[in-house]
GULUM-544394 format. One record per residue (C-alpha): x negated, y negated, z negated; residue number from 1. Coordinates in nm, 3 decimals. Layout:
% GULUM-544394
+---------+---------+---------+-----+
|       x |       y |       z |   k |
+---------+---------+---------+-----+
|       X |       Y |       Z | NUM |
...
+---------+---------+---------+-----+
% end
This chain:
% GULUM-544394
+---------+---------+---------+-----+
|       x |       y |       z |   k |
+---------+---------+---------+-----+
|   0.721 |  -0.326 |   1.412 |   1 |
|   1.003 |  -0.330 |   1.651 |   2 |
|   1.208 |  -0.643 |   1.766 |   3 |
|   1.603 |  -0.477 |   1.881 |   4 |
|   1.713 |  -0.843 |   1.937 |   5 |
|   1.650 |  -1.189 |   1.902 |   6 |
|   1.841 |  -1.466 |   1.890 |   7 |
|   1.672 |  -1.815 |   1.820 |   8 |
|   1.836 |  -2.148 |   1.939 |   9 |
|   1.575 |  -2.451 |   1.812 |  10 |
|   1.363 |  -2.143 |   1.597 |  11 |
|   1.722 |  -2.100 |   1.471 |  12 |
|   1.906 |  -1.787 |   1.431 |  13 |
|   1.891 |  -1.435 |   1.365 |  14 |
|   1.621 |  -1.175 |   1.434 |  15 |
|   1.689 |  -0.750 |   1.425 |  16 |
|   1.332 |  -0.545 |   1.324 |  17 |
|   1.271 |  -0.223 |   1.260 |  18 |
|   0.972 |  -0.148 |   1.032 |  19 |
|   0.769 |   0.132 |   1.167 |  20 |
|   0.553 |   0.110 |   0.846 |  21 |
|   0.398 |   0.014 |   0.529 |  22 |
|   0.163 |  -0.238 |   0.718 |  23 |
|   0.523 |  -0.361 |   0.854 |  24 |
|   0.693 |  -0.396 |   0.507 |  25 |
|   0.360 |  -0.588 |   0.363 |  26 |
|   0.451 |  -0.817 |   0.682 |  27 |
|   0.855 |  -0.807 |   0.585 |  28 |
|   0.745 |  -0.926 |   0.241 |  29 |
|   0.594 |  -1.282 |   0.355 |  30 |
|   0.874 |  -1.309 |   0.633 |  31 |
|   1.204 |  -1.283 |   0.442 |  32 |
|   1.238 |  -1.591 |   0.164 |  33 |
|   1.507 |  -1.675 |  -0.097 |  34 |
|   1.843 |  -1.845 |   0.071 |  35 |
|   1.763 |  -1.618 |   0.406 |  36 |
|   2.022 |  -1.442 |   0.496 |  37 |
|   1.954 |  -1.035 |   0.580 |  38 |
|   2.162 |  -0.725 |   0.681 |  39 |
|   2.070 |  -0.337 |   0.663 |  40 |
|   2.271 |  -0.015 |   0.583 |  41 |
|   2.280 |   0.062 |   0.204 |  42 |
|   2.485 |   0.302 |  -0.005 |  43 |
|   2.757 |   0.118 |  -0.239 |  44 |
|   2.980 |   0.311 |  -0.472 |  45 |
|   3.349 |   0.427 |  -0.292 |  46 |
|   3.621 |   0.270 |  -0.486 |  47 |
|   3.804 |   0.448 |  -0.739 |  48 |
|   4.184 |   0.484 |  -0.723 |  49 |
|   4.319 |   0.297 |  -1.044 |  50 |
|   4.582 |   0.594 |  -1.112 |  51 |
|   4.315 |   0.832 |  -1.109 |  52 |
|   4.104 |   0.790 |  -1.520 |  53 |
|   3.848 |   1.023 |  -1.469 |  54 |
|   3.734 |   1.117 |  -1.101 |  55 |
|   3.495 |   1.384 |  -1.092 |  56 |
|   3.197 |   1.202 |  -0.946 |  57 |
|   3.126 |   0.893 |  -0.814 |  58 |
|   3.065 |   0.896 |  -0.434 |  59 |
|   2.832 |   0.626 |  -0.233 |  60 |
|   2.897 |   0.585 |   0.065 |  61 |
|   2.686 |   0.425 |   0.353 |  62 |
|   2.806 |   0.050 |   0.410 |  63 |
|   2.625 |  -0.291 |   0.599 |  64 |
|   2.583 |  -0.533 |   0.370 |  65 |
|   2.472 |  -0.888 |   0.387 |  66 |
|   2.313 |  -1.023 |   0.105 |  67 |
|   2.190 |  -1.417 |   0.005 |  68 |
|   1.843 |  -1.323 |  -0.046 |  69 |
|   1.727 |  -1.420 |  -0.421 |  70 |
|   1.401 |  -1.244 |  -0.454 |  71 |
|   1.170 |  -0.971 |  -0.188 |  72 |
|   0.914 |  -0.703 |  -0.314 |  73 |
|   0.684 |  -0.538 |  -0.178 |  74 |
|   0.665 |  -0.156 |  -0.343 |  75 |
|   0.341 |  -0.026 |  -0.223 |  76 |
|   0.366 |   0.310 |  -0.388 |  77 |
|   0.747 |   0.368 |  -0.358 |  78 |
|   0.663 |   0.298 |   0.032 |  79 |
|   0.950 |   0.039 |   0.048 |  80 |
|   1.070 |  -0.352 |   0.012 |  81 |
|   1.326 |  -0.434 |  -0.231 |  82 |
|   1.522 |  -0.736 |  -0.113 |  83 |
|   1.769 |  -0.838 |  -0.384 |  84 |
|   2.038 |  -1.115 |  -0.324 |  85 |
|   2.413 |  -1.158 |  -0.359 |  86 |
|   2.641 |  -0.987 |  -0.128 |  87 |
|   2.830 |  -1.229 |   0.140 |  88 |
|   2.897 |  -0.978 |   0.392 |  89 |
|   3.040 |  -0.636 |   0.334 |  90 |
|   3.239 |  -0.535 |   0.067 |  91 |
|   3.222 |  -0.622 |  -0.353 |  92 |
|   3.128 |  -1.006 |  -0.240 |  93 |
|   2.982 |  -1.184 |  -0.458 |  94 |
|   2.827 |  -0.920 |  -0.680 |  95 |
|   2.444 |  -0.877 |  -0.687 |  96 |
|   2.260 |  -0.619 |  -0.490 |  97 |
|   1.916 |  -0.451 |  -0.377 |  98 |
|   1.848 |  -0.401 |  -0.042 |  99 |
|   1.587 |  -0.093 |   0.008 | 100 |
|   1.424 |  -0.134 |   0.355 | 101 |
|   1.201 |   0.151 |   0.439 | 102 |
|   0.994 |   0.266 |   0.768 | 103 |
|   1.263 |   0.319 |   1.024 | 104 |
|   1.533 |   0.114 |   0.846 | 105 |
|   1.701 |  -0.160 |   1.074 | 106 |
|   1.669 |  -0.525 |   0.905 | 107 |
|   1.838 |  -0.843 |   1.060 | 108 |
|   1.690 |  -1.197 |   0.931 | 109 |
|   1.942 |  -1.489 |   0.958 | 110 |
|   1.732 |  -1.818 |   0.885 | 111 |
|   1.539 |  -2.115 |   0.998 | 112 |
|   1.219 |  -1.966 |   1.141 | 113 |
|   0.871 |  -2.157 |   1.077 | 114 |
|   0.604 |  -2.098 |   1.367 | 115 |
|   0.371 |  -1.882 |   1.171 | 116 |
|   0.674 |  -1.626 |   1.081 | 117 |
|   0.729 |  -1.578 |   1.420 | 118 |
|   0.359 |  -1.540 |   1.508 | 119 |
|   0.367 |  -1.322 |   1.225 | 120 |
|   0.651 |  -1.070 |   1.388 | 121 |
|   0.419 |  -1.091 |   1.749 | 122 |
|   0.097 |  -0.994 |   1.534 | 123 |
|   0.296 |  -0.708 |   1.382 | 124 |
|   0.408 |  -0.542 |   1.698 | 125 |
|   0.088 |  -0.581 |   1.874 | 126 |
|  -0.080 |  -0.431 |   1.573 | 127 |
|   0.237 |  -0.113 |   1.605 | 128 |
|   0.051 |  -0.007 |   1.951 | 129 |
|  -0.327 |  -0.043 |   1.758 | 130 |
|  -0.509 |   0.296 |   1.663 | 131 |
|  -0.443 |   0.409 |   1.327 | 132 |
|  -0.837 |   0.411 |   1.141 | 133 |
|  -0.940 |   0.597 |   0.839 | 134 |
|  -1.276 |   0.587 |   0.671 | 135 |
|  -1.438 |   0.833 |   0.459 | 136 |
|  -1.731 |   0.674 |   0.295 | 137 |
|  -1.930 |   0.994 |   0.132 | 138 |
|  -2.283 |   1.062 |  -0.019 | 139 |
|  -2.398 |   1.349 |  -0.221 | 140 |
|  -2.108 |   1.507 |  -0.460 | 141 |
|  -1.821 |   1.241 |  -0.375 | 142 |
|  -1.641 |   1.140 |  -0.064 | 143 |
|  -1.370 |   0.892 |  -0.075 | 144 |
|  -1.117 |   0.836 |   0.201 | 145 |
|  -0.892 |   0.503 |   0.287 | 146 |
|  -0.661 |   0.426 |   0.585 | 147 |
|  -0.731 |   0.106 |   0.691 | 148 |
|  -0.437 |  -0.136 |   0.675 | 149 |
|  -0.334 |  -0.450 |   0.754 | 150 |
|  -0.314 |  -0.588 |   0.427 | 151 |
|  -0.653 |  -0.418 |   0.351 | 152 |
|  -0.762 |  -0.010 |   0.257 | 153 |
|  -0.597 |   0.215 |   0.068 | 154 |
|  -0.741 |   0.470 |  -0.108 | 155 |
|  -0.610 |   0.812 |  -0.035 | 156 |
|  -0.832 |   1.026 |  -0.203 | 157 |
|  -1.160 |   1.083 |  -0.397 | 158 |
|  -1.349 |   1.431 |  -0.351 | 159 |
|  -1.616 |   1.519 |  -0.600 | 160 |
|  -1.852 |   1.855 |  -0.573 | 161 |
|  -2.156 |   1.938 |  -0.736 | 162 |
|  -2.517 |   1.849 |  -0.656 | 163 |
|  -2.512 |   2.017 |  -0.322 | 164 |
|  -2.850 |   2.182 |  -0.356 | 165 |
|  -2.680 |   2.568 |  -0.248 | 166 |
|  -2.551 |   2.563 |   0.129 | 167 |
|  -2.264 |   2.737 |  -0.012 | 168 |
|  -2.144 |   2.388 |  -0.241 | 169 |
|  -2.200 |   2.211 |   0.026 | 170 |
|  -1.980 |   2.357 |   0.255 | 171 |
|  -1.706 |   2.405 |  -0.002 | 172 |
|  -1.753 |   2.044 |  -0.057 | 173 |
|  -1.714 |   1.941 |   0.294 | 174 |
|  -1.397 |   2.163 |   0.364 | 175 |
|  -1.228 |   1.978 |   0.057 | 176 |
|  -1.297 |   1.655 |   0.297 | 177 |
|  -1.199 |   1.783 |   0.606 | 178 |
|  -0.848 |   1.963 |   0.475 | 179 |
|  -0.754 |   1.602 |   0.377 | 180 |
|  -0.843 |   1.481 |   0.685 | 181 |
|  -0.638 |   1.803 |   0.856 | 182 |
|  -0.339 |   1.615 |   0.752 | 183 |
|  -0.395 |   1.311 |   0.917 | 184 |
|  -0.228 |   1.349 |   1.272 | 185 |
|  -0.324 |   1.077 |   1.565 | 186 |
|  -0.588 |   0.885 |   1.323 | 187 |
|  -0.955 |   0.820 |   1.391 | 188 |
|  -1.208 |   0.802 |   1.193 | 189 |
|  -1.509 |   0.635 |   1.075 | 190 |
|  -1.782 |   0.847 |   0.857 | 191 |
|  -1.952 |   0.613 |   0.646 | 192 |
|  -2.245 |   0.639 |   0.370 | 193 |
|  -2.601 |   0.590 |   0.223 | 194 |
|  -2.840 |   0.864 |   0.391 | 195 |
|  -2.800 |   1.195 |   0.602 | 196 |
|  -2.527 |   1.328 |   0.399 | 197 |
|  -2.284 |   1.153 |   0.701 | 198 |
|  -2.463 |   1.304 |   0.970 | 199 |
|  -2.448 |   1.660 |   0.770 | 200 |
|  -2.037 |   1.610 |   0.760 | 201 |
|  -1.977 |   1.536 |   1.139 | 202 |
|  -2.226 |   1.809 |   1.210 | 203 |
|  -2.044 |   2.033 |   0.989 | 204 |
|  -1.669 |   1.901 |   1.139 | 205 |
|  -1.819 |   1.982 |   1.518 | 206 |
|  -1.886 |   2.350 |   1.386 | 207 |
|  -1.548 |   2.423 |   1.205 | 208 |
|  -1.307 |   2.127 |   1.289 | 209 |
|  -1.364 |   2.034 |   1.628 | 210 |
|  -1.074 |   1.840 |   1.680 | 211 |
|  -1.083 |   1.663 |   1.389 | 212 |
|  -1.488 |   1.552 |   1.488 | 213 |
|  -1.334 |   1.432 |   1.871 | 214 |
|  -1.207 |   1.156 |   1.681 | 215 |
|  -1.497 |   1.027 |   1.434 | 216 |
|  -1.777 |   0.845 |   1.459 | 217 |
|  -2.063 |   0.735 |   1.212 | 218 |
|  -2.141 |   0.385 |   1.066 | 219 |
|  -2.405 |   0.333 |   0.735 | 220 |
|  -2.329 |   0.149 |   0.429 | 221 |
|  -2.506 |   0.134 |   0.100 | 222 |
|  -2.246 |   0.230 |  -0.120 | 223 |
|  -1.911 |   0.447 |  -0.095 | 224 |
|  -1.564 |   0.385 |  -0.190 | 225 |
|  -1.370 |   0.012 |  -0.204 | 226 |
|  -1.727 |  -0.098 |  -0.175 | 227 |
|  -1.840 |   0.072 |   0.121 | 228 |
|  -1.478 |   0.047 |   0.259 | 229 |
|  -1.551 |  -0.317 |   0.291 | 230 |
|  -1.909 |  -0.277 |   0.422 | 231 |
|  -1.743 |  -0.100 |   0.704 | 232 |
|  -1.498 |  -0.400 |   0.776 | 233 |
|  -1.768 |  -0.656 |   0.770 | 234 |
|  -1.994 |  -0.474 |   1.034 | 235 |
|  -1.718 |  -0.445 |   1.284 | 236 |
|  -1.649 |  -0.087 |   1.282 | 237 |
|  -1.260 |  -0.068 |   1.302 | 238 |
|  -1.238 |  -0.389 |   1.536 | 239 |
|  -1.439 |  -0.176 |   1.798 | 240 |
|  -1.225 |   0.140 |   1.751 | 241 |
|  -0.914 |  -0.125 |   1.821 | 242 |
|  -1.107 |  -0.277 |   2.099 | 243 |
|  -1.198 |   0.080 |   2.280 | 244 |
|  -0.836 |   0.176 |   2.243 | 245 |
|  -0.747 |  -0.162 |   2.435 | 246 |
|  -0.952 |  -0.085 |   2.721 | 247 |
|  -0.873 |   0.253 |   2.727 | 248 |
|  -0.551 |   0.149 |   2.740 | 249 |
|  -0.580 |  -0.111 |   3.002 | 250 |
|  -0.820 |   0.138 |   3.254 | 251 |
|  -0.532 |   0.381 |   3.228 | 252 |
|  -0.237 |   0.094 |   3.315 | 253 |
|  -0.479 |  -0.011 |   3.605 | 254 |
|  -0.498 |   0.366 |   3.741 | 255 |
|  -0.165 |   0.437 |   3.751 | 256 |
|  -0.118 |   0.046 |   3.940 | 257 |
|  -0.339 |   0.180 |   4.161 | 258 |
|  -0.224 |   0.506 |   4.286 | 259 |
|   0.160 |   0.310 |   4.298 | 260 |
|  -0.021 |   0.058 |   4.535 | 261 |
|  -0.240 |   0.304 |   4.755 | 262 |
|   0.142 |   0.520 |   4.801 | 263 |
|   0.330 |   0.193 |   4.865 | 264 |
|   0.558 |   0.289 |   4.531 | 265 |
|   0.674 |   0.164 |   4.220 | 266 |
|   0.426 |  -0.153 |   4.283 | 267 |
|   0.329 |  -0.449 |   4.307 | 268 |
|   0.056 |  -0.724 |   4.267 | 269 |
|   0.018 |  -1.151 |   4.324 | 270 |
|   0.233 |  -1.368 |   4.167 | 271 |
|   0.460 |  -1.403 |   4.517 | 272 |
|   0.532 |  -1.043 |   4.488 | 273 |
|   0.582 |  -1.044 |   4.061 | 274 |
|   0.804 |  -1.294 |   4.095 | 275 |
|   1.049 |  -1.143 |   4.387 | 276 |
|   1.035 |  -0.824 |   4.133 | 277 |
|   1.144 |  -1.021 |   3.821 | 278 |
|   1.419 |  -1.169 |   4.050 | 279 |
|   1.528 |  -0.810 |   4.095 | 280 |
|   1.510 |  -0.728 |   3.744 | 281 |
|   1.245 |  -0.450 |   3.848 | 282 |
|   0.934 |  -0.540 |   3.604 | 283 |
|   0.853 |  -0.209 |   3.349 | 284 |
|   0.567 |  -0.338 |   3.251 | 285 |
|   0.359 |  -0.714 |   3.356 | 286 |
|  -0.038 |  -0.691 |   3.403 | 287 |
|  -0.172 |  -1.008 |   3.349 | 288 |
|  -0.495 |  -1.178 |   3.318 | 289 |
|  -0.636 |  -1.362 |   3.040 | 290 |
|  -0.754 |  -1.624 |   3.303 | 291 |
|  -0.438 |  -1.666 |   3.440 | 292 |
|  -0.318 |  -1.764 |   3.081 | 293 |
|  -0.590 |  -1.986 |   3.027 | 294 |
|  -0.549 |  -2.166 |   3.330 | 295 |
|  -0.363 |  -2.525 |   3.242 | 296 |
|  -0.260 |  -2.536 |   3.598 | 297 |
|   0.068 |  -2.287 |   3.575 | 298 |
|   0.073 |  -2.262 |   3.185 | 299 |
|   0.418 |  -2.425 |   3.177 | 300 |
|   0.551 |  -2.158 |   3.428 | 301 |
|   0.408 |  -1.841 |   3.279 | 302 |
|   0.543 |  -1.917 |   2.961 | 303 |
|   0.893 |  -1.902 |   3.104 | 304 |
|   0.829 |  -1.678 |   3.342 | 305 |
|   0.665 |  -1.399 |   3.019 | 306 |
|   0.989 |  -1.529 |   2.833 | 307 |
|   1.234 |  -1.348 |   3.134 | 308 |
|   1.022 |  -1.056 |   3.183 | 309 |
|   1.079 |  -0.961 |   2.766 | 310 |
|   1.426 |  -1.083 |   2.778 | 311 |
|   1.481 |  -0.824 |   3.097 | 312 |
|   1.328 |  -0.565 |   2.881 | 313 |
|   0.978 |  -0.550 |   3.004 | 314 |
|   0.652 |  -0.507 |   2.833 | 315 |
|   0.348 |  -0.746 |   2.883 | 316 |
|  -0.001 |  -0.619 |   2.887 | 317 |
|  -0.315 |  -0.899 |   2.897 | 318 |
|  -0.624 |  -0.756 |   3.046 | 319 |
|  -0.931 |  -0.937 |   2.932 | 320 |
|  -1.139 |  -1.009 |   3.197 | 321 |
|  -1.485 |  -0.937 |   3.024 | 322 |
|  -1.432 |  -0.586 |   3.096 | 323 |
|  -1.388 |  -0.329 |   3.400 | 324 |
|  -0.985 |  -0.323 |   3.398 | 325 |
|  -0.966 |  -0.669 |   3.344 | 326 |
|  -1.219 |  -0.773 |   3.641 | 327 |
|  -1.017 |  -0.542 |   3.906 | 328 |
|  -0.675 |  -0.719 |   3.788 | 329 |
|  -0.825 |  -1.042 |   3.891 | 330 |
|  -0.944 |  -0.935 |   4.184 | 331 |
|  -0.530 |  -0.831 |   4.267 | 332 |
|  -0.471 |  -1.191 |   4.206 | 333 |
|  -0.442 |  -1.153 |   3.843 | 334 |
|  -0.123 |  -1.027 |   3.759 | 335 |
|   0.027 |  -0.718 |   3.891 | 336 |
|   0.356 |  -0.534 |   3.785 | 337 |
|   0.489 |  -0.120 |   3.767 | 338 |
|   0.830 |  -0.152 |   3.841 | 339 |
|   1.134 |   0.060 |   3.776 | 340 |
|   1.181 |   0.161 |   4.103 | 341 |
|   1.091 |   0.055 |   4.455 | 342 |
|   1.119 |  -0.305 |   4.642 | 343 |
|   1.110 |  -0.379 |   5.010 | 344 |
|   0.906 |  -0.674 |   5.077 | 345 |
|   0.983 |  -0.875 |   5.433 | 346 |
+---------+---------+---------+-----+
% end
């Protein structure tokens, strides 16, 4: 999920997203409510000239509309949320209408926001910059893959082979997997199962789909499919991947901070420093400390100073201090900042 622009005066106001994907429009679903008021591009039917009794075919044409919303749902399988309302803005006022807001569509939300919507649209774009998971829970003769999402995991696809006992069924067996998995770009994944039948599969990915192995691991459940889906979820398996890709994330933020600093470039670090950079409008992206957060004593300030550094365009990144990134941050005085170009400092 994207925010383009937000306008709130007493959680008042209107709010542009774009969806990025399904997860988003299962989020969409519980945010927009009846009497809202939303916007997007749809296609309407041109107007017919009234001299003209039988035109040769109807033409839509793309139009913003803004409809009262009456009803919102969620279309898992058509990939899309229907949002049907009466117009109010646009043209044919008054008339009823569906609204079909898809990945990449651009949605704007006129209402009275409640706290846990807007915690809702935070929790959405954090989750945007998470790893995408999938699991394949397999055992002998079926495999079953799911992408993990946030509403839950979906089940892609069910593989069945035969017993297994020739080397040759095996293998055909386990390329049926892995040219499902061959479609799934930027995804990692988590091989999951009763016995060795796991260990057999990654083994057999390292040999013939290399790339594809770089980005699984192994986990044991009792059972496969929905049922070993969830086993996987309870033991913590996906919240690790997330949590690897966070600290990966942050060591990689805290490199590049600290090549800027050891060049005297695009750089800087203590709050003195931050804040002469936020002044400038200079802040690309904020490093900041979960201590620093925690701490009561400038809680009031950071909260408007975070609030200036988004509304000047500039992302936020909290390092937790349990780990290696984290611990060096603090050791900068806790929040640092790569900047958009150079400052002199007296």
């Amino acid at each position: 999920m994207r925010v383009v622009k937000q306008k709130l005066r007493r959680q008042e106001g209107e709010i542009t997203l774009v969806p990025d994907s399904l997860d988003d429009l299962w989020h969409l679903k519980y945010i927009i409510e009846p009497n809202d008021l939303v916007f997007a591009f749809t296609k309407r039917q041109a107007e017919v000239p009234k001299d003209k009794l039988r035109p040769e075919k109807v033409e839509k044409k793309p139009v913003r509309l803004g409809i009262r919303v009456e009803e919102a749902t969620f279309h898992r399988f058509s990939n899309r949320l229907r949002v049907k309302g009466v117009i109010e803005h646009g043209i044919d006022i008054g008339t009823h209408h569906t609204l079909n807001v898809a990945p990449s569509v651009e949605v704007s939300i006129i209402k009275r926001w409640r706290g846990d919507q807007l915690q809702r649209i935070k929790e959405a774009v954090r989750a945007s910059m998470h790893p995408k998971v999938a699991i394949v829970t397999i055992e002998e003769g079926e495999a079953c893959i799911g992408v993990v999402r946030q509403y839950g995991v979906e089940t892609l696809a069910t593989i069945r082979g035969t017993s297994l006992k020739r080397t040759g069924e095996k293998s055909e067996f386990f390329s049926s997997i892995a040219r499902q998995l061959g479609h799934m770009e930027d995804v990692r994944f988590i091989i999951a199962g009763p016995g060795f039948i796991k260990e057999d599969f990654l083994g057999f990915l390292k040999q013939h789909h290399s790339e594809i192995a770089k980005r699984a691991g192994l986990e044991t459940t009792s059972s496969i499919g929905m049922s070993g889906f969830q086993e996987v979820l309870r033991r913590g398996a996906v919240d690790r991947i997330i949590e690897e890709a966070h600290i990966a994330k942050e060591a990689k933020l805290m490199e590049m901070l600290l090549v800027e600093i050891a060049k005297d470039g695009k750089a800087t670090y203590g709050m003195d420093d931050v804040r002469k950079a936020m002044e400038y409008g200079a802040i690309e992206t904020l490093l900041i400390a979960d201590e620093m957060l925690r701490s009561a004593k400038e809680r009031d300030y950071l909260d408007t100073f975070l609030k200036d550094v988004e509304k000047a365009r500039g992302k936020i990144v909290v390092f937790s201090t349990e780990f290696e990134p984290g611990k060096k941050l603090q050791s900068l005085g806790g929040i640092a900042a790569l900047l958009r170009f150079s400052i002199e400092y007296a």
